[in-house]
N, C-alpha and C positions, 0 to 999 in steps of 0.2 A: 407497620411493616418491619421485617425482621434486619436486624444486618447482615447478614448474606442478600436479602430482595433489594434491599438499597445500593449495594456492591453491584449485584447483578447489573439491577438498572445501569450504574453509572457504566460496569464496561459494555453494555448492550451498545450505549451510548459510543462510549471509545471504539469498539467494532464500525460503526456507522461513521466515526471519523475518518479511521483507516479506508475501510472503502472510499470511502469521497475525495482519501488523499492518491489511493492508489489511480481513480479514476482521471486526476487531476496529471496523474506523474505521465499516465499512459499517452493521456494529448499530449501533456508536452514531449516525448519521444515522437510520436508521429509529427510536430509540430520541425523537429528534427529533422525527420524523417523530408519533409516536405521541401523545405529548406535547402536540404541536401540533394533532393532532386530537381529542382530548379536550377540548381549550381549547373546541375551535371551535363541538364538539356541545356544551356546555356554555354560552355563550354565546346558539347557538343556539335551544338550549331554555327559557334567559333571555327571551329576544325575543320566544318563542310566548308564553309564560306573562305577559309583561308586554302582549301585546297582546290577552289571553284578559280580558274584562269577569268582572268579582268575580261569584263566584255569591251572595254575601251582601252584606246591604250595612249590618248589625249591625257593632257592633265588635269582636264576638270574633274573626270570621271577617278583617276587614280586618289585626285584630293579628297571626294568624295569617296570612296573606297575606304580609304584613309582613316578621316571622322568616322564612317559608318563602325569600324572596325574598333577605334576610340569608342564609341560607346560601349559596344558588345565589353570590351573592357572592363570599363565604368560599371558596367549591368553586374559584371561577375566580381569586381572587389566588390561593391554592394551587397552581393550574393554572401561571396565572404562574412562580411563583418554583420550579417542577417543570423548567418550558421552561426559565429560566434555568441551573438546576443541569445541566439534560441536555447545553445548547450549550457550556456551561464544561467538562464531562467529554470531550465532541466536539471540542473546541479541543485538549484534554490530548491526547488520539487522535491527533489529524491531528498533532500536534508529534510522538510517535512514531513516526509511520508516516513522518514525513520523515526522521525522523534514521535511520529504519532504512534508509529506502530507498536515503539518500544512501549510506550504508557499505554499503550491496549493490553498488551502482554504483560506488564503490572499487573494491573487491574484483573487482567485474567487470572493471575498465580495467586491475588489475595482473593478474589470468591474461591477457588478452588480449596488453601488452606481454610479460610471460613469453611467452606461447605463440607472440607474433611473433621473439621475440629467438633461442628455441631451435629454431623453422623457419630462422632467419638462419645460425644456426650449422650448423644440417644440413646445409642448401644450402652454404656453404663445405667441410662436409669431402667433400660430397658430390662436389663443382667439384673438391679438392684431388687424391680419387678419379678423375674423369675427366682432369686434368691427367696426373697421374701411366700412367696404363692408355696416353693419348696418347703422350709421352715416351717409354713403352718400348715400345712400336708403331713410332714412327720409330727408334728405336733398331735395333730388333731389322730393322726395312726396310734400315734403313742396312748391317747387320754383311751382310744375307745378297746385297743389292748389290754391297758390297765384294768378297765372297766368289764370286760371280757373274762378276767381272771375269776 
């Protein structure tokens, strides 16, 4: 196999990482994404409930109000420090899908100079070829000119 096919292969290769890395970055955005709306219907539902008048107006019911409302809370710092964790994971992502992308794009510029460098050289022996084929064409015009005389 030539080196430009072995090049090739390997950024065929690196193409196949980058996909898998881009595929990898995209969940984790939606993984964000989800995260983020969990917050929001949660919050949400904070807002209904805190604009909902107490069906009681005892204190077991208010205490009970109370906790329920402590949780809803609790759910959403949770939520929090969830969105956190997912953007930090998604930050990790995006830092490998550059480093991979960046050595795809290597590896792509070096087949590309190979695969310019060994057209450069075909094209020379190719020129070397029609030089030569010329050369013995005036040649052989010459001998049978001479001959002609």
């Amino acid at each position: 196999m030539t080196r430009v096919g072995r090049m090739t292969q390997l950024a065929d290769l690196a193409g196949d990482r980058t996909d898998e890395a881009t595929r990898k970055l995209a969940e984790r955005m939606r993984g964000v994404e989800g995260e983020e709306a969990q917050l929001a219907e949660l919050e949400r539902f904070r807002a209904e409930y805190l604009d909902a008048e107490p069906a009681a107006t005892n204190v077991a019911a208010l205490v009970n109000r109370r906790r329920f409302l402590d949780r809803i809370n609790e759910a959403i710092t949770f939520q929090h420090a969830q969105i956190a964790r997912q953007k930090r994971l998604l930050e990790e992502e995006r830092k490998r899908f550059l480093q991979v992308q960046a050595q795809s794009k290597a590896l792509d510029n070096v087949v590309q100079r190979l695969t310019d460098e060994q057209r450069r050289v075909e094209d020379r022996h190719d020129q070397g070829e029609a030089d030569e084929r010329a050369l013995q064409r005036a040649a052989r015009d010459a001998a049978r000119d001479e001959h002609d005389r």
